[in-house]
Backbone as numpy.savetxt, mean C-alpha at the origin, in Angstrom:
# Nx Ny Nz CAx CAy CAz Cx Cy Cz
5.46 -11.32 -11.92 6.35 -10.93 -10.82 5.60 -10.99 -9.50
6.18 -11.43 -8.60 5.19 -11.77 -7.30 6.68 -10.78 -5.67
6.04 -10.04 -5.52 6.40 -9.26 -4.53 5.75 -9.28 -3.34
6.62 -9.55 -1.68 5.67 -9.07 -0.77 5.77 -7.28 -0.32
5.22 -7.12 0.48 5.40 -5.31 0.45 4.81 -5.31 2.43
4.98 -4.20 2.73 4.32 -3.94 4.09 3.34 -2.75 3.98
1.89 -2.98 4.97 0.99 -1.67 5.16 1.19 -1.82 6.93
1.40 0.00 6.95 1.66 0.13 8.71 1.23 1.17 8.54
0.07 1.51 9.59 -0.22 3.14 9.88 0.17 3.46 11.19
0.72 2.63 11.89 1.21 2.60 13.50 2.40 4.00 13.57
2.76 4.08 14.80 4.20 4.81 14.79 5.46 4.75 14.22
6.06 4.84 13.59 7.40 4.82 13.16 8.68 5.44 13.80
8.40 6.41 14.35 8.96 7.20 15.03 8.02 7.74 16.41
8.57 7.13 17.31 7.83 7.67 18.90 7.76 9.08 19.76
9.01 9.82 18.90 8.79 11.48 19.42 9.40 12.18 18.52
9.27 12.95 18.49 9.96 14.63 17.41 11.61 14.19 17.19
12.15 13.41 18.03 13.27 13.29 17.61 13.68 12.47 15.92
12.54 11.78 15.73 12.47 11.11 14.80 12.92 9.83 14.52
13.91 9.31 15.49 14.43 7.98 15.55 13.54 6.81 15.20
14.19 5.89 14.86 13.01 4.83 14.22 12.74 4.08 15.53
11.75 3.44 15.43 11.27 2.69 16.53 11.21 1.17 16.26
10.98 0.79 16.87 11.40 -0.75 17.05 10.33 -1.23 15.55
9.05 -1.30 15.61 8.37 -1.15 14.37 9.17 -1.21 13.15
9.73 0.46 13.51 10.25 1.05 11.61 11.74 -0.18 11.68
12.38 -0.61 12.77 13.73 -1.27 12.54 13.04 -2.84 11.94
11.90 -3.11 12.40 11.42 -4.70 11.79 11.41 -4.78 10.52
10.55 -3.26 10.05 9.97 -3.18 8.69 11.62 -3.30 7.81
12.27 -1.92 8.39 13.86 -2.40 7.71 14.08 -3.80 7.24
14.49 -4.26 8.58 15.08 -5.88 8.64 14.35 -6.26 7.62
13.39 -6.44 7.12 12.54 -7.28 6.78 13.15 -7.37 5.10
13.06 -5.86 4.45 14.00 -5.77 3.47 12.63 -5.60 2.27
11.54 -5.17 2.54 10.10 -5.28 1.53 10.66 -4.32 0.69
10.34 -4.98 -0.61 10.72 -3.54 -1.91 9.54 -2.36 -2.21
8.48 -2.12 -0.69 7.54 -0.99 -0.74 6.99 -1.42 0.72
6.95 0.20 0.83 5.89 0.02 2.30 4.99 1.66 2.34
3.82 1.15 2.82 2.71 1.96 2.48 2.45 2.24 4.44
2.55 3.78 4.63 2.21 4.26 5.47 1.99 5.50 6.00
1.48 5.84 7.30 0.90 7.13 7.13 2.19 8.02 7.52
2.24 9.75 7.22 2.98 10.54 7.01 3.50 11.06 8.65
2.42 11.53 8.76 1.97 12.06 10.25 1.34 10.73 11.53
2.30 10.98 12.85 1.43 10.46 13.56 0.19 10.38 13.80
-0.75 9.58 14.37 -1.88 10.01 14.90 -2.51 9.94 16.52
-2.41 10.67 17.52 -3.01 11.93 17.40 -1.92 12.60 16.73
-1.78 13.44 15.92 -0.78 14.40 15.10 -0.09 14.82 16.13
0.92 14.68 16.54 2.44 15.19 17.44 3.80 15.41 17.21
3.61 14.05 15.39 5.15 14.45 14.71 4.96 14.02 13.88
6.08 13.53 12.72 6.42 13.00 11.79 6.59 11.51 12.06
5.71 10.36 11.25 5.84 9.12 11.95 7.21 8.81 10.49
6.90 9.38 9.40 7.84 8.89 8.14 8.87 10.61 8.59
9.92 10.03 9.88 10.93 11.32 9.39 11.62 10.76 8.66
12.57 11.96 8.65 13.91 12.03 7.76 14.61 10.61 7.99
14.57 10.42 9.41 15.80 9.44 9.59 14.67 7.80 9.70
13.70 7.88 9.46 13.33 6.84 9.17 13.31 6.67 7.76
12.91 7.41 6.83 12.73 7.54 5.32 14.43 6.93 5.46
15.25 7.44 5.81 16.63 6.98 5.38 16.94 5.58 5.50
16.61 5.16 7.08 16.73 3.99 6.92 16.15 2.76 6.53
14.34 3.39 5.77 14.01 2.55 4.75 14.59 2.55 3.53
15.06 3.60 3.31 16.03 3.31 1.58 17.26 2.78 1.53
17.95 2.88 2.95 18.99 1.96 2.93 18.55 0.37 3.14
17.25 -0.17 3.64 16.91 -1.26 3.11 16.72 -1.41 1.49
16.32 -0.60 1.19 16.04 -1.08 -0.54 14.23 -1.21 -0.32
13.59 -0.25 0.17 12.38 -0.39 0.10 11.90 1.13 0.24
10.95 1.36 -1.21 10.24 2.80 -1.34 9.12 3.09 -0.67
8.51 3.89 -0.11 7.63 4.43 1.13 6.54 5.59 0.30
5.53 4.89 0.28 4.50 5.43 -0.04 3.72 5.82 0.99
3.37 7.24 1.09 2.56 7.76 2.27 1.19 8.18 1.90
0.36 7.86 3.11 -0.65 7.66 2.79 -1.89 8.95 2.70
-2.91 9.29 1.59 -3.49 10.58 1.76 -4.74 9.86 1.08
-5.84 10.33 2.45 -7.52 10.10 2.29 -7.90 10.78 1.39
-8.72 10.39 0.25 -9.90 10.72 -0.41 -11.09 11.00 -0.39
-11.33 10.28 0.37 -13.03 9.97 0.65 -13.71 9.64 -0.51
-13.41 8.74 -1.35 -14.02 8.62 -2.52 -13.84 9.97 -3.30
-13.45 10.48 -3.36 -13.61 11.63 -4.60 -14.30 12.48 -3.44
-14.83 12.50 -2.58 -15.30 13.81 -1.58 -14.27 14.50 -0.97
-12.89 14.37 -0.66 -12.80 14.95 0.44 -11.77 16.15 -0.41
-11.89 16.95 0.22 -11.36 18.62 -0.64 -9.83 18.33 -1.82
-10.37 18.46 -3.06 -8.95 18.41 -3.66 -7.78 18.72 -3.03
-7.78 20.14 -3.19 -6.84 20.92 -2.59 -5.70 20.48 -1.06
-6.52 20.29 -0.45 -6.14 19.63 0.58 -5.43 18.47 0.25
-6.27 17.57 -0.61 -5.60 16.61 -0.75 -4.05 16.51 -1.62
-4.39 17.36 -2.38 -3.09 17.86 -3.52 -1.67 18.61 -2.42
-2.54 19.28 -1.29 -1.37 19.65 -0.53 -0.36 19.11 0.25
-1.62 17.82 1.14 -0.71 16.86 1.41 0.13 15.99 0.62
-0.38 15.33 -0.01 0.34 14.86 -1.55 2.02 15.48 -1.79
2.02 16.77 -1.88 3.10 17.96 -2.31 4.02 17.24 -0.98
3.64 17.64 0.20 4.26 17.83 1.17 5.02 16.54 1.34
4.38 15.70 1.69 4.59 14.20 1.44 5.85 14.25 0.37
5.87 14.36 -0.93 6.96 13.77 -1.34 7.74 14.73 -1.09
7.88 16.13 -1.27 9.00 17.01 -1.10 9.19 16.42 0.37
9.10 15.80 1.51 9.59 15.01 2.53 10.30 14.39 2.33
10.26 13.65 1.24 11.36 12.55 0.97 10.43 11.17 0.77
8.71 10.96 0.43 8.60 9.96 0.38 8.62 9.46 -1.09
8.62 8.57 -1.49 8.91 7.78 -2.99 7.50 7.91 -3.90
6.44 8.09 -2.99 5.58 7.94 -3.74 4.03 8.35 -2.85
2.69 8.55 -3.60 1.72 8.61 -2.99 0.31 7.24 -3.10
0.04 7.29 -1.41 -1.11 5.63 -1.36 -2.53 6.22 -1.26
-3.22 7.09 -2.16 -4.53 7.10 -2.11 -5.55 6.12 -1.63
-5.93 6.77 -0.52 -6.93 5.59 0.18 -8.35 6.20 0.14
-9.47 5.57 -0.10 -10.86 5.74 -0.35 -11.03 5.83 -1.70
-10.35 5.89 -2.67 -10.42 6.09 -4.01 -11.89 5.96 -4.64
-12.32 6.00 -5.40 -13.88 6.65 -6.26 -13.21 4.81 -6.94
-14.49 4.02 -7.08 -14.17 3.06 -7.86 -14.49 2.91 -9.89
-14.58 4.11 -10.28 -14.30 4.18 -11.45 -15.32 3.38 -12.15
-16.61 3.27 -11.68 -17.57 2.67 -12.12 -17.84 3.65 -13.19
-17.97 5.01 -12.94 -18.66 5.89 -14.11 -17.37 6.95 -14.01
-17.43 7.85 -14.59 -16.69 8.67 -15.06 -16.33 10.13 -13.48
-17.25 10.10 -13.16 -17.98 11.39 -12.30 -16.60 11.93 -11.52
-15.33 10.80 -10.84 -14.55 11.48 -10.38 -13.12 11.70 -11.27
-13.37 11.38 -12.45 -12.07 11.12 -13.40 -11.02 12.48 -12.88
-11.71 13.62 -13.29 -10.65 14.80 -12.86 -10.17 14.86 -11.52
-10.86 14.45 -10.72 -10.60 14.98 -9.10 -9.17 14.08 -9.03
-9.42 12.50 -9.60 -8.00 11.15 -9.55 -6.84 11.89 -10.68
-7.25 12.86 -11.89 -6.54 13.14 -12.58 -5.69 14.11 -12.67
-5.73 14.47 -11.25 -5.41 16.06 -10.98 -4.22 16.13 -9.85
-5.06 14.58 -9.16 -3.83 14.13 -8.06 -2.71 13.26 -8.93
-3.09 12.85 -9.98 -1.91 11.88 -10.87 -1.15 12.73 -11.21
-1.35 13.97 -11.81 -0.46 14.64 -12.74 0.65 15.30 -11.24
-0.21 15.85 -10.36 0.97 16.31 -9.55 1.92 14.94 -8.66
1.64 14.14 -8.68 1.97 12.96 -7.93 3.61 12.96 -9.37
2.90 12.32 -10.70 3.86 12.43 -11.83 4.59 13.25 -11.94
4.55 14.41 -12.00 5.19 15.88 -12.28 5.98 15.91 -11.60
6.10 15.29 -10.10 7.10 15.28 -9.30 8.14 13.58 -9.10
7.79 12.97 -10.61 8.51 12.13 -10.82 8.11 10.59 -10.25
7.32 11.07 -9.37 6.90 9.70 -8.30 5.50 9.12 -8.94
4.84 8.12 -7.78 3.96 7.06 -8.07 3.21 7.10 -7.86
2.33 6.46 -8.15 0.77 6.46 -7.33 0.44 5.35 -7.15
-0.17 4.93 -5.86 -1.23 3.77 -5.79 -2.59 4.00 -5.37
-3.29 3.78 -6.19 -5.09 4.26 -5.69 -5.40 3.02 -4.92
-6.52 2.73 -3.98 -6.91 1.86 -3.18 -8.47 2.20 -3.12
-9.58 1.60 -4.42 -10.70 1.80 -4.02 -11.26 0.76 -2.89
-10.34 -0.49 -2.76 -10.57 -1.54 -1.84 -11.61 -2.38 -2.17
-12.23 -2.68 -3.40 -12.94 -3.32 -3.75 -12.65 -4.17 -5.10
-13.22 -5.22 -5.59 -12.97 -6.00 -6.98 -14.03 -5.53 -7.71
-14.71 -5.10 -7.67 -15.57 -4.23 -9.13 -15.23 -2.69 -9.06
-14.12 -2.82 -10.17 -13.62 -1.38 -10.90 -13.88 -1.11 -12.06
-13.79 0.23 -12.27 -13.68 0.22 -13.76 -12.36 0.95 -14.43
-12.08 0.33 -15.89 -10.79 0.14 -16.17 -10.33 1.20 -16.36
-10.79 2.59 -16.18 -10.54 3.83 -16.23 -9.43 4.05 -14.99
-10.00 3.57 -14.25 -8.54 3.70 -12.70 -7.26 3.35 -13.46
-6.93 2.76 -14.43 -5.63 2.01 -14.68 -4.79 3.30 -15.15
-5.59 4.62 -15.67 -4.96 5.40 -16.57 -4.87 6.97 -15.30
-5.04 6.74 -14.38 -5.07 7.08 -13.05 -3.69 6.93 -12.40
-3.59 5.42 -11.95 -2.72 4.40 -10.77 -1.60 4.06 -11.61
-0.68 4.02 -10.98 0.70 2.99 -11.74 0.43 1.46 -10.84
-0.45 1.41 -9.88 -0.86 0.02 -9.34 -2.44 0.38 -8.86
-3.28 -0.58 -8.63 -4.39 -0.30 -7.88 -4.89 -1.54 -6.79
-5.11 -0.58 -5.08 -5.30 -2.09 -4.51 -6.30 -2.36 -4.49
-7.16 -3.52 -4.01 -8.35 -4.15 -4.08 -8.15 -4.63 -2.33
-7.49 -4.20 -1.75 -7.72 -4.59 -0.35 -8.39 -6.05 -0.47
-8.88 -7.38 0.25 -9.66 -7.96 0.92 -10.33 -8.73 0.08
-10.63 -8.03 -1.64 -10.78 -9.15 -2.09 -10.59 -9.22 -3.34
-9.36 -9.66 -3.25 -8.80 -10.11 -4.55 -9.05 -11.43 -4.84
-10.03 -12.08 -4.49 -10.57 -13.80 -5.01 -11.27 -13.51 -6.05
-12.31 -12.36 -6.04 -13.03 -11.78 -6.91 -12.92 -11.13 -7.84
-11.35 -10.26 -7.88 -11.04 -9.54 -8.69 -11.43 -10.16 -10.24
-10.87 -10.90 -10.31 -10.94 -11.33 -12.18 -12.00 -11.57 -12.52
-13.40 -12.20 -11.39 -14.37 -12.02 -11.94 -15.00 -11.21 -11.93
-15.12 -10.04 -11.06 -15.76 -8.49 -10.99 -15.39 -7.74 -11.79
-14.22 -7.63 -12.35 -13.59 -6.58 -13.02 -12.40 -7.11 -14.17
-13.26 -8.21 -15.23 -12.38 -8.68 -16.39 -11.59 -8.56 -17.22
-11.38 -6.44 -17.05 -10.41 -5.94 -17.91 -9.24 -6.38 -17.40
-9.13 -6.75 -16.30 -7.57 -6.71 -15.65 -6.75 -7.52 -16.30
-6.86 -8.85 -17.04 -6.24 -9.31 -17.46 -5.56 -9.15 -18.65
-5.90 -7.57 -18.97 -5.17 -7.18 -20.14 -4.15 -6.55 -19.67
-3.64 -6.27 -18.33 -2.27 -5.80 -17.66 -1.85 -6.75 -16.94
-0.47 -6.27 -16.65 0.59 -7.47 -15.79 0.22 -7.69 -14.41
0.08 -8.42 -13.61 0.41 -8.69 -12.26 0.87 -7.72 -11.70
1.54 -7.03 -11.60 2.75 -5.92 -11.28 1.94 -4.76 -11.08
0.87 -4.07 -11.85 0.03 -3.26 -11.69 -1.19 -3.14 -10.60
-1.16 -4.76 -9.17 -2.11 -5.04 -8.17 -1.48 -5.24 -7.53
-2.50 -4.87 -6.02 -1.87 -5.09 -4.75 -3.21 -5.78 -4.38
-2.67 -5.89 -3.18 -3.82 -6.65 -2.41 -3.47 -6.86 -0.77
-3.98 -7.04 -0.23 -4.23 -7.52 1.54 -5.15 -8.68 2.13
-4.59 -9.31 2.72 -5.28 -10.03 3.66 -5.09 -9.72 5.05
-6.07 -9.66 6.27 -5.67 -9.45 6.97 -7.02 -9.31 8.28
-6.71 -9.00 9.55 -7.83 -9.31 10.55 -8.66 -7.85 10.63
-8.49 -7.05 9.95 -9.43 -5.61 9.92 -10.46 -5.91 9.83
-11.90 -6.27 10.31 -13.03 -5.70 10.62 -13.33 -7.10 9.94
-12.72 -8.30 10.33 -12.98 -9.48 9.90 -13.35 -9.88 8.25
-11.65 -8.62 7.79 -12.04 -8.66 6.12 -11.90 -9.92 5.08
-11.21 -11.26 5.88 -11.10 -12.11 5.00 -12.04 -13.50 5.77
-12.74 -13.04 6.82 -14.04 -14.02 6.71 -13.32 -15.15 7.76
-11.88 -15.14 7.97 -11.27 -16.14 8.43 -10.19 -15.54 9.65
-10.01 -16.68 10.67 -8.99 -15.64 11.73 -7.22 -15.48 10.43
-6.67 -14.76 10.46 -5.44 -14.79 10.09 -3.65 -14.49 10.36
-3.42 -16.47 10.77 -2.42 -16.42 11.50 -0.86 -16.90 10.77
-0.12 -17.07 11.14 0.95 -16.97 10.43 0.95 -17.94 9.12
0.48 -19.03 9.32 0.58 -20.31 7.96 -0.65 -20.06 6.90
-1.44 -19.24 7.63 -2.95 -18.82 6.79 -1.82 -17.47 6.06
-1.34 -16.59 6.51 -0.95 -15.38 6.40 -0.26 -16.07 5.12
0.58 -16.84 5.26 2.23 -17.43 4.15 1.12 -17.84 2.80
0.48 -18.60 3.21 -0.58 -19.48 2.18 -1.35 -18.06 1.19
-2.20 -17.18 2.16 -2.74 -16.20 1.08 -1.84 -15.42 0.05
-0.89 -14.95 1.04 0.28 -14.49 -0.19 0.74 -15.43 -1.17
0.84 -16.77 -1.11 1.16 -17.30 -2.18 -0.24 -17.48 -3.45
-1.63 -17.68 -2.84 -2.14 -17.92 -3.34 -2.69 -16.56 -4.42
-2.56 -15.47 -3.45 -2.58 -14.17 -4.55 -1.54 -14.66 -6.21
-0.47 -14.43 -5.44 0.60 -14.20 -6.40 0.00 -14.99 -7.43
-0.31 -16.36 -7.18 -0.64 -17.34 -8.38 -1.61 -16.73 -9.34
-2.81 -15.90 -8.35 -4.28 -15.69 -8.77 -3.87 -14.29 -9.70
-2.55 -13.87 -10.10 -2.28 -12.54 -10.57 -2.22 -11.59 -10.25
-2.15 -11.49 -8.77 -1.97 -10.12 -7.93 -0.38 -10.15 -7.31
0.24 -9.21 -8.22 1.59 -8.94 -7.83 2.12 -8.45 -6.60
1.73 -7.88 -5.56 1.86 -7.39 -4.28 0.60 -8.05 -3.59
1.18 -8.86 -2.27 0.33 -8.88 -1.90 0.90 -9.22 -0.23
0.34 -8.43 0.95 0.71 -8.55 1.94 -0.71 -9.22 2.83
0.27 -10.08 4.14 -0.76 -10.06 5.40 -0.41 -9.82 6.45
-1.29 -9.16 7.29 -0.74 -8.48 8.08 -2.30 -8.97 9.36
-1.72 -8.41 10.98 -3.07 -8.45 11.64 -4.01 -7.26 12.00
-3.21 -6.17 12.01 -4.57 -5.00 11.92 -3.30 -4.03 11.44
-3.82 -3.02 10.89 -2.58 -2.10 10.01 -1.70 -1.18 10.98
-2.35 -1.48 12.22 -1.49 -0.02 13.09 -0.75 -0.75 14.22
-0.23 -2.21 13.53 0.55 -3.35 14.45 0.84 -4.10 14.05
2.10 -4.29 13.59 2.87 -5.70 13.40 2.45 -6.79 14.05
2.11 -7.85 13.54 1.63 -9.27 13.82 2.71 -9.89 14.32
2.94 -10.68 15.64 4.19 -11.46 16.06 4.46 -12.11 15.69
3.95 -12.75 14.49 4.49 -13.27 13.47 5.37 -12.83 12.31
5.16 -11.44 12.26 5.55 -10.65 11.55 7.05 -11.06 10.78
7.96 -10.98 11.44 9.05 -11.06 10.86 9.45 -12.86 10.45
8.97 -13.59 11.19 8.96 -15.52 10.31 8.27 -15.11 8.92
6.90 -14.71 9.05 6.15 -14.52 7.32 6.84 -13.90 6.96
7.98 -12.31 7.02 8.56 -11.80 5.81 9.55 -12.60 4.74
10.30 -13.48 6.12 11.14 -14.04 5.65 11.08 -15.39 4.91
9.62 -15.64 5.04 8.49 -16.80 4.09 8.65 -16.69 3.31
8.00 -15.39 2.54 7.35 -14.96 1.38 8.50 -13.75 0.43
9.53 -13.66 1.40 10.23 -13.12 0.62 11.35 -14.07 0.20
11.66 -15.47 0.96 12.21 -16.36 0.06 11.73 -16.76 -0.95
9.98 -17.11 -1.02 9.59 -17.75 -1.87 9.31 -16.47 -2.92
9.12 -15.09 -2.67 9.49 -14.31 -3.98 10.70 -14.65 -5.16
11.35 -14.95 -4.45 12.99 -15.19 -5.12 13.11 -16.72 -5.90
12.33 -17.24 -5.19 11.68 -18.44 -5.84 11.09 -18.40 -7.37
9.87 -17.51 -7.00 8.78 -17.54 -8.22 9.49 -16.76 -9.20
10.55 -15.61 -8.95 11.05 -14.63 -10.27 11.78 -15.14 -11.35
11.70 -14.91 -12.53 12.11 -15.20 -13.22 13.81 -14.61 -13.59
């Protein structure tokens, strides 16, 4: 199964009123069956995922995973479990663990297993994001997906268990953050990596130009890669 999806940590909503902003109306239009973003503005002033944006991403047909730091397994459970709570009793679909512990050894199993069960318990999802292609296959029993950010070329050879799960269980990114794919990335580079994921077995896979801004390309590539989704499905 080959899906595109959106990552935005930008504004969604521009003041307390909560109205969507030109941003959250693209992401709509666009029609992605997931979008991964943060909860809270930043500097913190409001709700960037309100009510009335959460609404009018589900009246697209796309679930909203909000986003809560880890720090690798460092940064305070609790905290993290709280935001987590808050987050979905908000109304979001699901939780995007970012910094995730890459499951090389065992050391953070409980800290990821503690955020799964309450993430589950409340019916919803998880996506861990250690952002790297050498994992270990212990994350799988963790994540209902796991991303590899940046480099998923490597994935199958860093981390060989993967091919004992579906496509459907990875995400991935390409994109101009801190010059993570080695290459500038513009709209026909952008169309091309998403296809070339999908082939390489990574079921989600977006490009984007830095995460806290829609690329002006933005809306030609959705409508790329989400024809050619409809294409590749069976």
């Amino acid at each position: 199964m080959s899906n595109p999806y959106v990552i935005y940590y930008g504004w969604l909503a521009d003041d307390e009123s909560g109205a969507p902003n030109d941003a959250a109306k693209r992401i709509a239009a666009a029609r992605a069956p997931l979008l991964v973003a943060a909860y809270w503005t930043e500097p913190r002033t409001h709700r960037s995922l309100s009510d009335e944006v959460l609404a009018l991403m589900h009246a697209a047909g796309t679930e909203v995973y909000a986003y809560v730091r880890t720090g690798w397994g460092s940064a305070d459970l609790q905290q993290a479990k709280a935001a987590a709570s808050a987050y979905l009793a908000g109304g979001a679909d699901g939780v995007f663990l970012d910094e995730t512990f890459n499951f090389l050894d065992s050391s953070k199993l409980l800290y990821y297993r503690a955020l799964a069960q309450l993430v589950r318990g409340a019916g919803k999802k998880l996506i861990a994001n250690p952002g790297v292609s050498r994992c270990g296959e212990e994350i799988m029993s963790v994540a209902d997906r796991v991303m590899i950010e940046h480099e998923w070329r490597s994935f199958g050879a860093h981390s060989a268990w993967r091919s004992r799960y579906p496509a459907e269980r990875f995400m991935a990114v390409s994109s101009n953050e801190e010059s993570g794919m080695g290459y500038p990335l513009q709209r026909e580079r952008a169309i091309e990596d998403t296809r070339e994921a999908w082939s390489a077995g990574i079921g989600w896979h977006t490009s984007t130009d830095r995460y806290v801004r829609l690329p002006d390309w933005f809306d030609d590539y959705m409508a790329a890669v989400t024809a050619q989704a409809r294409v590749r499905s069976p």
